[in-house]
C-alpha positions in Angstrom: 29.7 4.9 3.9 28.3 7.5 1.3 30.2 10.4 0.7 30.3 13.5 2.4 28.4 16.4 0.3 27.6 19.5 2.5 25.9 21.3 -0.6 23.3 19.6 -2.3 23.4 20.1 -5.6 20.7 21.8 -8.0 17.8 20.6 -9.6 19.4 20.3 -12.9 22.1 18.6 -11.5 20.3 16.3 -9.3 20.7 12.3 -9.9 18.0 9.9 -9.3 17.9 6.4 -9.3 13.9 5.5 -8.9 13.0 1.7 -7.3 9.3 0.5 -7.4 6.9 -1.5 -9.2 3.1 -1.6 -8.9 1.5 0.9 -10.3 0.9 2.6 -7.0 4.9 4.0 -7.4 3.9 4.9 -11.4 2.6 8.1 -10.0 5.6 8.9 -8.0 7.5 8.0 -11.0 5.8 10.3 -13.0 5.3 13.2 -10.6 9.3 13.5 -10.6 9.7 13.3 -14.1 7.5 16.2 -14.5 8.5 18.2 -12.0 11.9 17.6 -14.5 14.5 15.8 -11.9 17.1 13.5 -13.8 16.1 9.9 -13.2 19.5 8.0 -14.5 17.8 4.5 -13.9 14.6 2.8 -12.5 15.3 -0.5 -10.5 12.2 -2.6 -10.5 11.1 -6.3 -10.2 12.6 -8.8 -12.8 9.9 -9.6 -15.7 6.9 -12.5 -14.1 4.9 -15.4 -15.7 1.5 -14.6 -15.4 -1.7 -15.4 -17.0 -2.9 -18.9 -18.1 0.1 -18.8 -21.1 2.4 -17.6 -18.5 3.8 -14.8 -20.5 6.3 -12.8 -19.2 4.8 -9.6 -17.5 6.2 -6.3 -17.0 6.0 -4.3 -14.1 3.9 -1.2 -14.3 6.8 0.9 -13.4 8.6 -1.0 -16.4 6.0 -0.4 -18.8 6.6 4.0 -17.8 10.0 3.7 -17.9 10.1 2.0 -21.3 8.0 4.6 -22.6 9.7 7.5 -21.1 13.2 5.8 -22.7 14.7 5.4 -18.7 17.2 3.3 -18.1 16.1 0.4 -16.7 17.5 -2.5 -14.3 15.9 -5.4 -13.3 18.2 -7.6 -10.5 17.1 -10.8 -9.3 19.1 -10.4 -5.7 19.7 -7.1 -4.5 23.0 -7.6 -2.8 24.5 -8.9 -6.6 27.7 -7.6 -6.8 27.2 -7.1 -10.6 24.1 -5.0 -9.8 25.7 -2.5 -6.7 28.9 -1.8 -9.2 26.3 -1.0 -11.9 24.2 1.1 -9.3 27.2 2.5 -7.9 28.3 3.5 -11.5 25.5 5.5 -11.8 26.4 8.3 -9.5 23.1 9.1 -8.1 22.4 11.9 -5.5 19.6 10.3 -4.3 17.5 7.4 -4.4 14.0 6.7 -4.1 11.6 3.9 -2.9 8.2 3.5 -3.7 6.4 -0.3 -2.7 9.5 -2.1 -3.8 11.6 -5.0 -2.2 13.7 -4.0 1.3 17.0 -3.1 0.4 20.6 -3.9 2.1 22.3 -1.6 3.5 25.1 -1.6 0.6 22.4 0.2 -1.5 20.2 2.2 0.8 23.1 3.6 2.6 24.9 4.4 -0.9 23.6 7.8 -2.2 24.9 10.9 -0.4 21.7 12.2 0.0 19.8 9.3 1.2 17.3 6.9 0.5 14.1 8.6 0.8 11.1 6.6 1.1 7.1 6.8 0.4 4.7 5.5 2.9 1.3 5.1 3.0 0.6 5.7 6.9 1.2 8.6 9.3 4.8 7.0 10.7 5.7 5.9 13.3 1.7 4.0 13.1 1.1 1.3 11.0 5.0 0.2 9.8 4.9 -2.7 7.8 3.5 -4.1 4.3 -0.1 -3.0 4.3 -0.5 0.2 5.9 -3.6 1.2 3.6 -5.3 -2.3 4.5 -4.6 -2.4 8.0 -6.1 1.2 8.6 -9.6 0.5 7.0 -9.6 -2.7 8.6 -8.7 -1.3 12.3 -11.7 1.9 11.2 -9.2 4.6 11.4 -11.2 7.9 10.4 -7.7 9.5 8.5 -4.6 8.5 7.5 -1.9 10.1 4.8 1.9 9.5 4.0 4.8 10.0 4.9 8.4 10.8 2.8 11.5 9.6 5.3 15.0 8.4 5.4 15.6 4.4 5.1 18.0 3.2 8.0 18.5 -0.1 9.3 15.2 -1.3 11.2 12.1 -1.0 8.3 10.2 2.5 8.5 12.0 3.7 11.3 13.9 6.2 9.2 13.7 10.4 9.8 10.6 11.3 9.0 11.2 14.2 6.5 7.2 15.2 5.3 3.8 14.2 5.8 0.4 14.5 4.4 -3.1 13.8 6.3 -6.1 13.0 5.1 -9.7 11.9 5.7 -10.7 8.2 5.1 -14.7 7.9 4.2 -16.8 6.1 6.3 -17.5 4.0 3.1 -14.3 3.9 1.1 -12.2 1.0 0.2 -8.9 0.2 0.9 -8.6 0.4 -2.8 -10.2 3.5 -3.3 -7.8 5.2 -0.2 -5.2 3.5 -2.4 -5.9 5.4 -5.6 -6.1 8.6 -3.8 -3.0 8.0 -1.6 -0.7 7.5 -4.6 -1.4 11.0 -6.2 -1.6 12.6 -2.6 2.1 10.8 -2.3 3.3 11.8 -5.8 2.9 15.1 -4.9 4.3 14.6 -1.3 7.6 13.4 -2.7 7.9 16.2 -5.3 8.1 18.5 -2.4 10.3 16.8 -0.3 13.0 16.4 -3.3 12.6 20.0 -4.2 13.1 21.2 0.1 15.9 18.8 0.3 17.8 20.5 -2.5 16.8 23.8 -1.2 18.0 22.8 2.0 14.7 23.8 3.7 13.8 20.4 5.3 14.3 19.0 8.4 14.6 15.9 9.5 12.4 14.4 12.8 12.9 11.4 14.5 10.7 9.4 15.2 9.7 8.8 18.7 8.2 5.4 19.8 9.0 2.5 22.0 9.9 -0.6 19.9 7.3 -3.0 21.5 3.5 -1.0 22.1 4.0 2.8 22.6 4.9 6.1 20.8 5.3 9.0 22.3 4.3 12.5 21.6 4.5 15.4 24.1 1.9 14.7 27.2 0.7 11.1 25.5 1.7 8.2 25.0 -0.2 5.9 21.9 -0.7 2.4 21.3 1.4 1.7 18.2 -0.5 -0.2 15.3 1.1 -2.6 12.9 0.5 -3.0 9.4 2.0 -6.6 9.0 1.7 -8.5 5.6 -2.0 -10.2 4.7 -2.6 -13.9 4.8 -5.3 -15.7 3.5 -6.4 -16.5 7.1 -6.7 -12.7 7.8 -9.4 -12.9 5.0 -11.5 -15.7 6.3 -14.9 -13.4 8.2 -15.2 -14.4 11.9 -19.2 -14.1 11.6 -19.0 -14.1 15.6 -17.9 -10.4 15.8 -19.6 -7.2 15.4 -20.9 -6.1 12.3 -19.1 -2.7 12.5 -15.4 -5.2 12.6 -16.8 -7.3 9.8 -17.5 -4.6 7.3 -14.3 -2.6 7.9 -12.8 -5.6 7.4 -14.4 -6.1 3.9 -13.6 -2.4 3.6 -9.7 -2.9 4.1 -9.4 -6.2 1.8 -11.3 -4.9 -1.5 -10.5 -5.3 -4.2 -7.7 -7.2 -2.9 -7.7 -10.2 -1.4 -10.7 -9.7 -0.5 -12.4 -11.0 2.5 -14.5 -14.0 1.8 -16.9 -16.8 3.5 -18.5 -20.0 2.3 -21.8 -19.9 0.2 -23.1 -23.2 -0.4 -19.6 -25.4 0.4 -18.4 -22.4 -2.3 -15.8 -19.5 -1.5 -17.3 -16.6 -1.5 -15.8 -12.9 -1.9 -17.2 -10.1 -1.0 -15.9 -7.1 -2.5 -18.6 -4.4 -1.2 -21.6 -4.5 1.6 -23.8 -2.6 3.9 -24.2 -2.8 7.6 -27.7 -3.1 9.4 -27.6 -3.0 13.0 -31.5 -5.2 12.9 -30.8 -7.6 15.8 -30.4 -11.0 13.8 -32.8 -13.7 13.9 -30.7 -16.4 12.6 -27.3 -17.7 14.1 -23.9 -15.8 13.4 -22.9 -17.1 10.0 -25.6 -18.1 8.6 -27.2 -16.5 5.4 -30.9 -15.7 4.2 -31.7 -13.8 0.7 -35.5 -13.3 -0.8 -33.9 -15.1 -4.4 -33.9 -11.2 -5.8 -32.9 -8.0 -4.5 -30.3 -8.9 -1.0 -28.5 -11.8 0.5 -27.0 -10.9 3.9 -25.3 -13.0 6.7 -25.7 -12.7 10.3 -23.3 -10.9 12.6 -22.7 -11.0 16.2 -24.9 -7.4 16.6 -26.2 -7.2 12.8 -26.6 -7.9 9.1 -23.9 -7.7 6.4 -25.9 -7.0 3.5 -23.9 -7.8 0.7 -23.7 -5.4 -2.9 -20.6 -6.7 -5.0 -19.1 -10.7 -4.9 -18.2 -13.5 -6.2 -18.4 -17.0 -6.3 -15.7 -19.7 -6.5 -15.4 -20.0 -10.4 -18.1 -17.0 -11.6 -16.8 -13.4 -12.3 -17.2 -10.4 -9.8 -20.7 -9.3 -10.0 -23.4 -7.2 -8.8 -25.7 -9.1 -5.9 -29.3 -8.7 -8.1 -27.4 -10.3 -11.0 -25.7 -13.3 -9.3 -29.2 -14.1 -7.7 -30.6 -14.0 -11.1 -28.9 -16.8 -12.1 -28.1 -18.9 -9.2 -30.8 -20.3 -6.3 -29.6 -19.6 -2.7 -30.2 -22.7 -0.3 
């Protein structure tokens, strides 16, 4: 159990221990350092192979903390007793989460001030590993984030803050992505700094495990935001076009949602919708050789701006048709 501590202590005082990786937590990283809270380590993901030499990679959040001179620590399992003395050692008032690993309860439950976490939904909706993705996909019109407590079930904590805002009717799940993690950064700052002032309180959240949340007078279906496969990428040319581009909405940049072009993958990274009633089959593709190549929907035409082609780079759709004929 952590200990007891009735009086927070003050900002100068404060210690942090910061866990993330992707660049998506760098901003939260750096939004605390410059709001000038003590962060006495940074836990992130051990070093990767990547690339065709298979050099060792560091982690975005890495790469910040090296240049900011923070202690870093990079443990391989999580429950390693070497790694929760070290952690332990460290003292820290409070630590924070952004897109890292789950964590035990031997480290979450550790800091007398919590675990607070950053997530990129309106809690209790879309709980799970690809909140962003799953709300373009599903054509939510807003979403935002929220700052809570980590307890035992994943993003059921007290919610502490949150933030909403607008989704575009065009935006990408990457584009939401790159707003989301400055409109987070700044979230967090202000939850640390009402948390040491003591001016925060914590909500529960309200739901029913299996389909429902509820809020005073309504009840809401409760949507998940469960990790992406690459079957969740293939297109289903048999639904509505408004379904198909959201879906290529919520997947780009990445995976991407992607079809077949000539027995070749195709990924389609950006694409209008035309509501034309389709005179060709669901699935199947036409193009003039120059300007468009769009395939048939259930209700509609996908009309297709950005892809690319099993073994060819991302390109523009007037350039790949340039160079490459279009049975």
């Amino acid at each position: 159990m952590p200990a007891l501590q009735t009086v927070p202590p003050g900002k100068k005082d404060l210690r942090i221990v910061f866990m993330g990786t992707p660049e998506f937590a760098v901003a939260s990283l750096d939004a605390v350092v410059k709001a000038g809270y003590q962060i006495v380590a940074v836990v992130t993901a051990p070093d990767k192979p990547a690339g065709r030499g298979m050099k060792l990679t560091e982690s975005a959040v890495k790469k910040y903390a090296l240049e900011k001179g923070l202690r870093i620590l990079q443990p391989v399992k999580l429950k390693d007793s070497l790694f929760v003395d070290e952690l332990r050692s460290l003292k820290a008032d409070m630590q924070i989460v952004v897109a890292f690993r789950m964590l035990p309860e031997v480290v979450w439950n550790m800091p007398p001030m919590g675990t607070i976490n950053v997530h990129g939904s309106l809690l209790p909706q879309y709980r799970g590993a690809a909140p962003i993705n799953w709300a373009v996909i599903n054509g939510e019109k807003e979403t935002g984030v929220t700052t809570f407590k980590l307890q035992h079930e994943i993003d059921t904590g007290n919610i502490l803050l949150q933030q909403r805002f607008a989704i575009g009717e065009d935006e990408t799940a990457g584009e939401v992505h790159d707003r989301m993690k400055k409109i987070g950064a700044e979230l967090l700052v202000q939850t640390i700094d009402r948390l040491v002032n003591g001016t925060i309180e914590e909500t529960v959240q309200q739901y029913s495990p299996l389909t429902t949340y509820h809020l005073p007078l309504t009840t809401i279906p409760l949507k998940h935001a469960p990790k992406i496969f690459t079957e969740t990428c293939r297109i289903n040319w048999n639904k509505p076009v408004e379904e198909i581009y959201n879906l290529i909405r919520g997947l780009s940049p990445f995976p991407a949602a992607f079809t077949l072009l000539n027995g070749k993958t195709l990924k389609i990274f950006r694409a209008k919708k035309n509501t034309i009633q389709p005179l060709i089959p669901p699935g199947k593709h036409e193009s003039d050789g120059k300007r468009f190549l769009r395939y048939a929907g259930k209700d509609g035409y996908i009309e297709i701006q950005e892809l690319q082609v099993e073994g060819k780079k991302r390109m523009q759709v007037e350039d790949f048709l340039r160079g490459n004929r279009v049975g």
